[in-house]
KOLLUM-307445 format. One record per residue (C-alpha): residue number from 1; residue in one letter; chain; x, y, z. Coordinates in Angstrom, 3 decimals, always signed. Example, Ala and Ser with C-alpha at 12.3 -4.5 7.8 and 13.67 -1.06 7.14 Angstrom:
2
  resi  resn  chain         u         v         w
     1     A      A   +12.300    -4.500    +7.800
     2     S      A   +13.670    -1.060    +7.140
***
This chain:
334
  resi  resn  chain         u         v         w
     1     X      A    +0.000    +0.000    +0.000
     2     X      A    +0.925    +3.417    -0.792
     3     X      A    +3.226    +2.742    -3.521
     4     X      A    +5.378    +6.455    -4.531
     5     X      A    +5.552    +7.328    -8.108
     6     X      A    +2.409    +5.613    -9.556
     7     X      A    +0.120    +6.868   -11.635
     8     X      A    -2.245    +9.485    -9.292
     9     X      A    -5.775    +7.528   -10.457
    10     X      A    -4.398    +4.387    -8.547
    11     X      A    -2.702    +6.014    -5.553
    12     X      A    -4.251    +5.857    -2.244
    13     X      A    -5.091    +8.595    -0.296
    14     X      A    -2.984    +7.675    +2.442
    15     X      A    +0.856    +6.479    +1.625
    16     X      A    +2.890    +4.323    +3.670
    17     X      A    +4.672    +6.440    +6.114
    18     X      A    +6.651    +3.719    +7.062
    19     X      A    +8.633    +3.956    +3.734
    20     X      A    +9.936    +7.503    +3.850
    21     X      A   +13.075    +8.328    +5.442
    22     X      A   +12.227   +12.221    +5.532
    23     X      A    +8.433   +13.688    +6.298
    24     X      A    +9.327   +17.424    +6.343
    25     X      A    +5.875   +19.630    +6.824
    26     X      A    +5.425   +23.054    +5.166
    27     X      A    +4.481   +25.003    +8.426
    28     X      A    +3.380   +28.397    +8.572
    29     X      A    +2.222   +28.486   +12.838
    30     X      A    -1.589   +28.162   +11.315
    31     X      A    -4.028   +25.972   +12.659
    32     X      A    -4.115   +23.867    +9.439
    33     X      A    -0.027   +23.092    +9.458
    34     X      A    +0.096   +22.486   +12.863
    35     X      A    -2.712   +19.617   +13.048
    36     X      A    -1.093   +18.221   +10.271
    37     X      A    +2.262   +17.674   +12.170
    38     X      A    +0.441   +16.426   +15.323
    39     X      A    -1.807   +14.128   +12.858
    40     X      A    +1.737   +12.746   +11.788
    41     X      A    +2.781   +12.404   +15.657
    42     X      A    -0.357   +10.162   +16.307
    43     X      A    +0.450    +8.117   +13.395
    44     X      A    +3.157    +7.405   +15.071
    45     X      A    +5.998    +8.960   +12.677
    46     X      A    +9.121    +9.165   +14.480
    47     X      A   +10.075   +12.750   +15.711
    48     X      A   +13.378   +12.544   +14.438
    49     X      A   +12.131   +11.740   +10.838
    50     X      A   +10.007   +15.331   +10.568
    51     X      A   +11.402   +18.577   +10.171
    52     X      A    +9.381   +21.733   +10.154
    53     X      A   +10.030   +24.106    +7.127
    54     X      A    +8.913   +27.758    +7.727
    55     X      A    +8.897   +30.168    +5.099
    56     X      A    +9.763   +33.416    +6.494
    57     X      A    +7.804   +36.259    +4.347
    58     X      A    +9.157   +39.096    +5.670
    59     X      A   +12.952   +37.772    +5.477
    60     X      A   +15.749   +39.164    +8.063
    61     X      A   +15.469   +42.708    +6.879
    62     X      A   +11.842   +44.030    +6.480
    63     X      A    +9.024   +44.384    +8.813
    64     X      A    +5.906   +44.530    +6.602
    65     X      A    +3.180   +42.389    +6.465
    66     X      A    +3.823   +39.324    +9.043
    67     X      A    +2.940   +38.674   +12.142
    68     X      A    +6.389   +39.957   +14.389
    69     X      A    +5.273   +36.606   +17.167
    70     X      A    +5.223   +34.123   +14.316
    71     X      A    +8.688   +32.617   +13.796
    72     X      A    +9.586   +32.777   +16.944
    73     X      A    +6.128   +30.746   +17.662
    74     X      A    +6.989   +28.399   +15.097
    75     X      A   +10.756   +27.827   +16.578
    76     X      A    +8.361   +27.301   +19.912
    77     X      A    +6.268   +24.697   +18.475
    78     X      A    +9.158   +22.816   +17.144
    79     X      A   +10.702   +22.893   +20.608
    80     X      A    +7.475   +21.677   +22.277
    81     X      A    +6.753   +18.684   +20.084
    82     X      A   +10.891   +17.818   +19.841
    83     X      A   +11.294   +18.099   +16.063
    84     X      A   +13.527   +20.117   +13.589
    85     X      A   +12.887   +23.430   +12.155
    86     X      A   +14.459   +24.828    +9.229
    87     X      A   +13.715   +28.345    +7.785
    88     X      A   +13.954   +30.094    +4.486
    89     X      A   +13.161   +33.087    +2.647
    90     X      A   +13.645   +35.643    -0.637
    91     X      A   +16.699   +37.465    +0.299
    92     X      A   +14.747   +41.008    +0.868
    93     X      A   +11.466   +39.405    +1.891
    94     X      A    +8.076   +40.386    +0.739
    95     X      A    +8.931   +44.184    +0.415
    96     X      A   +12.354   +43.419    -1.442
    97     X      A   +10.267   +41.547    -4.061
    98     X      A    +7.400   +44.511    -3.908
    99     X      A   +10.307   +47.384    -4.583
   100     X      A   +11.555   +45.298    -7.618
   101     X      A   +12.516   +48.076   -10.016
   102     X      A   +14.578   +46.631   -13.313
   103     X      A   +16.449   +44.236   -11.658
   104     X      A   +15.845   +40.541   -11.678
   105     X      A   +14.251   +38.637    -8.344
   106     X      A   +16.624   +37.883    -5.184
   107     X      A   +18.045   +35.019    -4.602
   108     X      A   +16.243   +32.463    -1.872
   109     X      A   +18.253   +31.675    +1.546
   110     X      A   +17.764   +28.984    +3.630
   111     X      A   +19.306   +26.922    +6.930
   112     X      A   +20.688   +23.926    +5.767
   113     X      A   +20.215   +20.703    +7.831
   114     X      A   +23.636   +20.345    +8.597
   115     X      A   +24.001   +23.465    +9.900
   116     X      A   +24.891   +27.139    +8.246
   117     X      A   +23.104   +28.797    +5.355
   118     X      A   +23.111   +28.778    +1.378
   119     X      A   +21.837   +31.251    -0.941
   120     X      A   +20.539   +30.267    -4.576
   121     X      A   +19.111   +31.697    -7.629
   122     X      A   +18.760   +35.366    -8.015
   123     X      A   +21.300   +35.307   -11.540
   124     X      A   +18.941   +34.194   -14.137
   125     X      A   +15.764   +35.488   -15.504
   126     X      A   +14.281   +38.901   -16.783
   127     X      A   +14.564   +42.323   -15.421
   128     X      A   +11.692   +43.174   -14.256
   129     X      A    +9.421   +46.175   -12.432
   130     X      A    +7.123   +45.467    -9.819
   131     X      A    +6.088   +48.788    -7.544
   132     X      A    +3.232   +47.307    -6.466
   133     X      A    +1.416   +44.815    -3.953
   134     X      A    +0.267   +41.312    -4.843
   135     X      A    -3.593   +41.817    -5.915
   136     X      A    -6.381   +39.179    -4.858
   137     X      A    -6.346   +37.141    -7.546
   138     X      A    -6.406   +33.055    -7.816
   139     X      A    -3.667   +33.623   -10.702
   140     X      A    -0.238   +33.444    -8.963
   141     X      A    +1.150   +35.903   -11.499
   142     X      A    -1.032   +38.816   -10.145
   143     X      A    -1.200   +37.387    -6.301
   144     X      A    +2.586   +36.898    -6.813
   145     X      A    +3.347   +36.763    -2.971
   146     X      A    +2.175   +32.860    -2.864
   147     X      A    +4.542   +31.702    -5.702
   148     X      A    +7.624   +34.066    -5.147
   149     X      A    +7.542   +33.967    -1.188
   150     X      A    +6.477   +30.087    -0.309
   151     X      A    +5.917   +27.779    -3.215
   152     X      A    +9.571   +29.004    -4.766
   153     X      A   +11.464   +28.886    -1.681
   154     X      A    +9.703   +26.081    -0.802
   155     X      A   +11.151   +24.442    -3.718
   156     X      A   +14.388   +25.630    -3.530
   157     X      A   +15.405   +24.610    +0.042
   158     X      A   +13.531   +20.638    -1.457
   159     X      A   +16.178   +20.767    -4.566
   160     X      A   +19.347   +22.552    -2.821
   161     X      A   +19.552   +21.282    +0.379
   162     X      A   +21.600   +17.603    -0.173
   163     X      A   +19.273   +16.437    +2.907
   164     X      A   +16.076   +16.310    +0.230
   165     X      A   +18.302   +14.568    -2.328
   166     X      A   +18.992   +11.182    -0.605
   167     X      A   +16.289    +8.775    +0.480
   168     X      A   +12.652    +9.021    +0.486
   169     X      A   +11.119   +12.082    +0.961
   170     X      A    +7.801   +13.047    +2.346
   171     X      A    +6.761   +16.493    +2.128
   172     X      A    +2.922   +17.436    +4.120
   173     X      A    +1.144   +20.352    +3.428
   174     X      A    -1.835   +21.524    +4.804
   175     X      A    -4.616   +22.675    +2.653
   176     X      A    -8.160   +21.755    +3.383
   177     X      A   -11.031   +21.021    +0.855
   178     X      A   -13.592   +22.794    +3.151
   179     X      A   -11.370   +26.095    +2.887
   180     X      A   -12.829   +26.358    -0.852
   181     X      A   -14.037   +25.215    -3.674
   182     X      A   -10.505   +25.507    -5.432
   183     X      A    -8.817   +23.596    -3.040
   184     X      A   -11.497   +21.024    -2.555
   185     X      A   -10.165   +19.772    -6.119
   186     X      A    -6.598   +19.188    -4.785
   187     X      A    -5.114   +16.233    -5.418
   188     X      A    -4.345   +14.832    -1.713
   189     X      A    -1.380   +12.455    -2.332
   190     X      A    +1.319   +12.574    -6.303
   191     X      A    +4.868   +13.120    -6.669
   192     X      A    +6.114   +16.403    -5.505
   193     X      A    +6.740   +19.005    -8.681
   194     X      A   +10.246   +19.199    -7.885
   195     X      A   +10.335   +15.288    -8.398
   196     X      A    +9.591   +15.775   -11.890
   197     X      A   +10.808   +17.485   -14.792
   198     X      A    +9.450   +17.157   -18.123
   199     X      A    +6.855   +14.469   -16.789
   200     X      A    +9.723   +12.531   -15.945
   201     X      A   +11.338   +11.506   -12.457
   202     X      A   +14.577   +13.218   -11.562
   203     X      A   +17.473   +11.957    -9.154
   204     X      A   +15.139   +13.184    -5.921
   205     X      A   +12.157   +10.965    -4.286
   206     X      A   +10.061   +13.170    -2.986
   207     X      A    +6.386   +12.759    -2.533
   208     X      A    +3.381   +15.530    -1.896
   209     X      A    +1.020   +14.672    +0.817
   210     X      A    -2.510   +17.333    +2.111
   211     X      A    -2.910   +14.558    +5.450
   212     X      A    -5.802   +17.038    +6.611
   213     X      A    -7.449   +17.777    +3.150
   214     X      A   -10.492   +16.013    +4.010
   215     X      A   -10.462   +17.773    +8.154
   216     X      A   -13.191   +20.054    +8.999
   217     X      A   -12.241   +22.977   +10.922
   218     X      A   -13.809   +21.207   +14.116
   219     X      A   -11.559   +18.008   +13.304
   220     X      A    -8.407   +20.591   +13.714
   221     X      A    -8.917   +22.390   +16.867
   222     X      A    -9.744   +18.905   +18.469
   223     X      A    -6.252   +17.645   +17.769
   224     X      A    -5.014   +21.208   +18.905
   225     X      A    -7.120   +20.556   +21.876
   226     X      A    -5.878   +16.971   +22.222
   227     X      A    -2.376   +17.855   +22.314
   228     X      A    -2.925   +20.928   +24.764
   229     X      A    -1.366   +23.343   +22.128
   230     X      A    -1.807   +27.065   +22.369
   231     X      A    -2.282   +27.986   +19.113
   232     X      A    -1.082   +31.301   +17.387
   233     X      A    -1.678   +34.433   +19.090
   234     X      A    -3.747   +35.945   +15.983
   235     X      A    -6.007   +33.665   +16.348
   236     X      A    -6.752   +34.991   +19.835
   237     X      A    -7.107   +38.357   +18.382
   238     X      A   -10.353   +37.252   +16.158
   239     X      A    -8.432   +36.084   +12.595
   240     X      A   -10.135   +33.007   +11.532
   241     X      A    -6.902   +31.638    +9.184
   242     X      A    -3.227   +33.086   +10.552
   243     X      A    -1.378   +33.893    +6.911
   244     X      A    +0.391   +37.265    +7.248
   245     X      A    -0.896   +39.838    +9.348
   246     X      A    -1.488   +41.975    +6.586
   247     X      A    -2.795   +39.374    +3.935
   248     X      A    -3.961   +41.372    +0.749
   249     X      A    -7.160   +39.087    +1.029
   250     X      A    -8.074   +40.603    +4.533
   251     X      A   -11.251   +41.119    +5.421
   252     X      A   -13.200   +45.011    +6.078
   253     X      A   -13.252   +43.873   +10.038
   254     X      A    -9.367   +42.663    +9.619
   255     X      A    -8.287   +45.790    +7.982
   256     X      A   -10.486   +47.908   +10.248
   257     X      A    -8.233   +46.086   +13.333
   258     X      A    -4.993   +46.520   +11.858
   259     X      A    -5.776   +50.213   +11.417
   260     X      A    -6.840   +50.965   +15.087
   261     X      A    -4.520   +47.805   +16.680
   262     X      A    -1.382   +47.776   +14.349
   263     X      A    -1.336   +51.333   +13.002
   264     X      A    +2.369   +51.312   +12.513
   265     X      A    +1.957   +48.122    +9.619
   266     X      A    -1.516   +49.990    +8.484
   267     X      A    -0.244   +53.568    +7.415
   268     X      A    +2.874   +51.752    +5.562
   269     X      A    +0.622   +49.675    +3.574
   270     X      A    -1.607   +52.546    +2.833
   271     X      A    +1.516   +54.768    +2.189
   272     X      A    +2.292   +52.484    -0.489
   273     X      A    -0.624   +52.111    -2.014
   274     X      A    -0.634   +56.121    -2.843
   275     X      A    +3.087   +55.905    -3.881
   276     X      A    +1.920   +53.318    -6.603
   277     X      A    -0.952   +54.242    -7.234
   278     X      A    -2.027   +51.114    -7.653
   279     X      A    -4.599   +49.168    -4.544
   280     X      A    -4.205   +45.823    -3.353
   281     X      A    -8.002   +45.058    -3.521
   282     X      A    -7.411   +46.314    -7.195
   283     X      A   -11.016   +49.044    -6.721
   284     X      A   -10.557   +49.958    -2.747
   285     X      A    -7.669   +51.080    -0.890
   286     X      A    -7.148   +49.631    +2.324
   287     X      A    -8.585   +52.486    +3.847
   288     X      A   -11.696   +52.295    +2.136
   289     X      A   -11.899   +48.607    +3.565
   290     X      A   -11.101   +49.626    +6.760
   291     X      A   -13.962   +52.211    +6.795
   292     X      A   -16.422   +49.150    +5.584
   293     X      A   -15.594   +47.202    +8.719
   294     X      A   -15.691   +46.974   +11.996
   295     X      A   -12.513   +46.458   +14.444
   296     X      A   -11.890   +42.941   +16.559
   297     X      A   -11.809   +43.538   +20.159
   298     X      A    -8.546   +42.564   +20.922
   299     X      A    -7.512   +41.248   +23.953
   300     X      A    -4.541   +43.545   +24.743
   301     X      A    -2.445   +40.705   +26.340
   302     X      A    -2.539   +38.432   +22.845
   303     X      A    -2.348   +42.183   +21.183
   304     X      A    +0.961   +42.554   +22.876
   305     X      A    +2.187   +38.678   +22.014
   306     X      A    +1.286   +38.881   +18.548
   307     X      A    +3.484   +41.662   +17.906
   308     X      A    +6.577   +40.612   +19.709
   309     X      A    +9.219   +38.439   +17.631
   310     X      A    +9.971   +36.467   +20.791
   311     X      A    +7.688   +34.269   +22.128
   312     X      A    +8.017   +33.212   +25.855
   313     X      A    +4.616   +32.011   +26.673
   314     X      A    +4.513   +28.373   +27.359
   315     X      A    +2.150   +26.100   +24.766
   316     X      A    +0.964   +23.937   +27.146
   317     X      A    -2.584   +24.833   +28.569
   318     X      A    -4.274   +22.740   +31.268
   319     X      A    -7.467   +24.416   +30.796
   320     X      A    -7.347   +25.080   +26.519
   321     X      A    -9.681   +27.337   +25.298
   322     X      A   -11.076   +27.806   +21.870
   323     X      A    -9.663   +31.256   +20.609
   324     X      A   -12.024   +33.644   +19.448
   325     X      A   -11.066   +32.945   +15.695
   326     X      A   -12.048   +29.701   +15.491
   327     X      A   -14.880   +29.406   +12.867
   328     X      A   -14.437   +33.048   +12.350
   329     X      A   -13.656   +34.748    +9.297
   330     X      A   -11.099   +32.413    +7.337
   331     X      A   -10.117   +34.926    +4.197
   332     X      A    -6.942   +33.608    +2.487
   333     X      A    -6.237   +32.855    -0.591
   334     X      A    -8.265   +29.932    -2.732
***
């Protein structure tokens, strides 16, 4: 059962974990990535197979659109559960890649398993103008942030880091149908793109598996809740789906928070918008939206969490509570 590298008709949903000598878990802090590392821990996948692999979207230089609390929560998480953590990002982060101005796209960087870092790409390509913010769209050309900030670093650290390119590979995401109709077509388990070029395998065995694709939302907050997990700070704060703090697909009430709760990250977004001239909502400005909704009432004490880049509070709670997120207002992209 769960054969790797068979055609995708005949594979089963499930693979045989017991095969893989690797299971490393794209893991952003959400709720979704995190029950899909603690749904590999009751499966009974050994911690020292699984490494975490958090794409950092802001990078080491820019302070733009994350949340400040959320690699250090990751790093946290890792520590809790005793696995590896690994992180990567576009040299120059989001805004780098935003202020793009006839010059081809940075080069990725990313902590290699056996310790140091490595820096690759960044010489090849077209020169190219940006000056302006991802827009919601489901086409990753336009909503460029996806494809440029996780999906090509993501496959970057999978083809340069020599720890990917010997044995069998396992790499989890977590995307669930019930988030949308888009992603309710996913395929759950296939070869992983970088495993193929041309239709054809390459020297790398690395599979792609969505373990929670068929979770509801309730499914994922009970293993939260089984494992006694406290759960990212913005969820606390009223987000229903922890992306960047500033996710161009924000709702009115999300935009309306960051304005009174994060005014700092607000009036540079909006700042930029005028300097382009261009929105991210492609007919509002993010003031506009902000005037449409109406502000979370955020619990100064996760306010204060959220926007530190350490995080000191333990995970473990006795008494876990549900945050006031949960089944709340899940925008994100498709």
């Amino acid at each position: 059962m769960g054969q790797a590298h068979i055609p995708i008709s005949v594979i089963p949903i499930a693979p045989d974990l017991a095969m893989y000598d690797i299971v490393a878990v794209a893991f952003s802090g959400g709720k979704d990535s995190l029950a899909s590392v603690l749904d590999l821990l009751l499966k009974g996948v050994p911690r020292d197979k699984i490494v975490l692999l958090h794409h950092d979207v802001d990078g080491e230089d820019s302070e733009l659109m994350d949340w400040p609390c959320t690699k250090a929560y990751c790093k946290a998480v890792a520590d809790y559960i005793g696995v590896k953590i690994l992180f990567s990002w576009k040299v120059g982060g989001f805004e780098g890649e935003m202020l793009r101005e006839d010059s081809l796209t940075k080069p990725v960087k990313f902590e290699l398993n056996s310790g140091g870092f490595k820096e690759v790409g960044g010489t090849r390509g077209s020169l190219n103008t940006r000056r302006k913010f991802p827009q919601t769209a489901a086409d990753l050309r336009t909503r460029w942030c996806s494809a440029y900030l996780k999906i090509d670093v993501g496959g970057k650290v999978l083809v340069h880091d020599p720890y990917f390119s010997t044995g069998k590979v396992l790499f989890v995401t977590g995307e669930r149908a019930e988030e949308s109709s888009s992603r309710s077509k996913y395929t759950t388990f296939m070869p992983h793109t970088t495993d193929l070029r041309n239709g054809k395998k390459t020297k790398r065995y690395i599979d792609h598996w969505r373990n929670v694709h068929a979770w509801s939302e309730q499914q994922v907050w009970d293993i939260i809740e089984k494992f006694k997990i406290i759960p990212h700070p913005a969820y606390f704060l009223g987000w229903g789906r922890v992306s960047c703090l500033a996710c161009i697909f924000g709702s009115a009430n999300q935009w309306a928070t960051i304005r009174k709760s994060m005014p700092k990250y607000f009036k540079r977004i909006a700042d930029y918008e005028k300097e382009f001239g261009v929105t991210i909502h492609r007919t509002l400005t993010v003031n506009e939206l902000a005037d449409k909704g109406k502000p979370y009432d955020c619990d100064p004490t996760w306010l204060e969490l959220a926007m530190d880049r350490d995080f000191n509070l333990s995970l473990y709670a006795e008494n876990w509570v549900l945050p006031a997120g949960a089944f709340g207002e899940s925008n994100g992209p498709t």
